[in-house]
N, C-alpha and C positions, 0 to 999 in steps of 0.2 A: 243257352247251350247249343253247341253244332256235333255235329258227325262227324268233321273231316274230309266230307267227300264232297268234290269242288264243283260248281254249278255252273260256271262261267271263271274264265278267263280275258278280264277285264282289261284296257288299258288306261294309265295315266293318261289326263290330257292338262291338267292345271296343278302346281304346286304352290302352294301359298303361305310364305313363311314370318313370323314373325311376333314379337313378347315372348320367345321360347314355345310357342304351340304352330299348329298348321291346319291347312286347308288343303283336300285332296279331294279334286274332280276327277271320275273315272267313268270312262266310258265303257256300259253293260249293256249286254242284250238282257239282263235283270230288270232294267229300265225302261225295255224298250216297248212297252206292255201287249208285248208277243206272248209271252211267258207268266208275266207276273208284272201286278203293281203293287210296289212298297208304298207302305208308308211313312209321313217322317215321324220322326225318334222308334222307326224298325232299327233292329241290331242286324247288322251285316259283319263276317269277319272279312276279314282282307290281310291277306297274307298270314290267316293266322291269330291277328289281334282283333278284338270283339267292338266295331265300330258303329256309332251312332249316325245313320242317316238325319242330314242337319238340312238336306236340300235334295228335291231332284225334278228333273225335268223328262224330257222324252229321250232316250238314250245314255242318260248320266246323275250319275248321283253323286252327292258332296257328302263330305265328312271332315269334320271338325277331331282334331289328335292333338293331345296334352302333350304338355311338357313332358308326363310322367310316361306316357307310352312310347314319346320319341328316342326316350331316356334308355328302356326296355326292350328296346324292337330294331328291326330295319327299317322302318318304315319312312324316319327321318331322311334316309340315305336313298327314294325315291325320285327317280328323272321323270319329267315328261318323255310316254313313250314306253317306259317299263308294263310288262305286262304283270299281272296281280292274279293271285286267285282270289274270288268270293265265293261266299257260302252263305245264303240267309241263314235266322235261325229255327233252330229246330222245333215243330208244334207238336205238341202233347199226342200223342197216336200215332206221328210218323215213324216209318220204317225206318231201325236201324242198322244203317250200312257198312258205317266204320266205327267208331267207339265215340263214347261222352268225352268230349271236348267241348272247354269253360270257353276258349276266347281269351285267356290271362294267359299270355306270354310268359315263360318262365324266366327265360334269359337268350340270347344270341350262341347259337353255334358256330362253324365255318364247316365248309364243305372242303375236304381235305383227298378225296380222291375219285374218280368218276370214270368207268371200264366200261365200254359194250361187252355184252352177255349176250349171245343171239342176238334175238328183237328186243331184247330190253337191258337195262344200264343193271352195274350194281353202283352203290354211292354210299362211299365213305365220309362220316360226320364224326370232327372235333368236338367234345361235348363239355360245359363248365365242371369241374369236380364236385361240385355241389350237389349236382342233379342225378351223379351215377347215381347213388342207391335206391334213385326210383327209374331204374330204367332194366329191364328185365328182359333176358333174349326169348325172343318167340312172343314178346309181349308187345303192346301198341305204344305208338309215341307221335306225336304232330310234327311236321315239319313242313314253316312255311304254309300253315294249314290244311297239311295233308295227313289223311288218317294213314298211317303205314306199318309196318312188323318190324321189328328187328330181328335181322337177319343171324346177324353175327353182334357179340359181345366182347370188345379185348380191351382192357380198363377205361382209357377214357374215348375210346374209338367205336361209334356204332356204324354196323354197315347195311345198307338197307335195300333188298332188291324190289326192281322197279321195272313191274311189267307193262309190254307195249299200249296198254290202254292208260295205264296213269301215266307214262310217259307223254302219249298220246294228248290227253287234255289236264296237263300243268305243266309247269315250267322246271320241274325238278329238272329233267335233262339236259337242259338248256343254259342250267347257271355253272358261273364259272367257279374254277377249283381258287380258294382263297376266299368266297364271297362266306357273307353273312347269310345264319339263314337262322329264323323263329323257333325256337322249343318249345313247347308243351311236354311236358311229362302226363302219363295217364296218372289220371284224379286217385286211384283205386291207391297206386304206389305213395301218393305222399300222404295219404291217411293212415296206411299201414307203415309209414317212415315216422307217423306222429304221434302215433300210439306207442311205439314204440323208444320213442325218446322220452314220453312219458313214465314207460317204465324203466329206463336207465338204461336200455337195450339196444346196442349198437343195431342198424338197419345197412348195411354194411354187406351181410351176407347173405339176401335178399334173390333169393329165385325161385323155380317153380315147386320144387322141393317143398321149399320153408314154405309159401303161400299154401301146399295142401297139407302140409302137416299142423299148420294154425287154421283150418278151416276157411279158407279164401277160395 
């Protein structure tokens, strides 16, 4: 489990492709044992997706990504050079900052419009139909692996404002209009989307309303 809330912003330095899986060396001051030393098969997300430290040295850690997460993710579609967020994970007693987040990618959104606001962006995300009905305004969502609120809700359009300090240490502001970016829906939404289809009950109409009238 993580938080969402980014610890380093890392960079790619090796991409290693091949049988349908890969190899991704990233250079962290998570590494650098300033901070912290990992150990191997520690869980690190990166960008998002919940990855297994396979290798690391002084400055950089490796990771070993499936078929099935290239399949899932952006993660496939990294350059040497690209900057990452990481986030170790989270230990039993630590403070939580942003909300419970798995690591399990839900699917690929696109970043579909991006405004300065003051000191800080707002940023508009294309979201798969599937995923609206666990996506609640004023509720949490990951992106990219970042814990965030939704701002605004308009069917499949979330909009998410983004103040100078997140702006500050991730890369949301930074990524271009068109690109792909990691979903996480919060956990809380597809339990109550699965209880619910268990009782024949469309999840459909899903906001803050209905969560306190069903005791959420």
């Amino acid at each position: 489990m993580f938080t969402g809330i980014i610890e380093d912003v890392g960079r790619i330095e090796r991409v290693e492709l091949g049988g349908g899986s890969a190899r991704l060396v990233v250079a962290t001051r998570l590494a650098s044992g300033e901070l912290v030393e990992i150990a191997l098969g520690a869980s690190v997300a990166v960008m998002g997706a919940c990855l297994t430290v396979t290798r690391h040295e002084r400055g950089r850690l490796a990771f070993d990504v499936s078929r099935e997460t290239l399949a899932r993710t952006t993660l496939g579609g990294l350059k040497v050079g690209a900057r990452v967020h990481l986030e170790r994970a989270l230990r039993l007693g630590d403070r939580l900052d942003g909300h419970l987040v798995q690591g399990h990618v839900d699917a690929v959104g696109r970043l579909v419009d991006r405004v300065r606001v003051g000191d800080g962006w707002e940023l508009g995300y294309e979201l798969p139909a599937a995923l609206m009905p666990q996506v609640v305004e004023k509720g949490s969502i990951t992106l990219d692996g970042v814990s965030l609120t939704v701002a605004r809700l308009v069917e499949r359009r979330v909009t998410i404002a983004v103040v100078p300090h997140t702006a500050a240490h991730t890369v949301l502001s930074e990524t271009e209009v068109g690109a792909g970016v990691n979903v996480e829906t919060d956990v809380l939404g597809k339990y109550v989307q699965r209880v619910l289809s268990l009782r024949g009950e469309s999840a459909g109409g899903i906001d803050l309303a209905f969560l306190k009238e069903h005791g959420f």
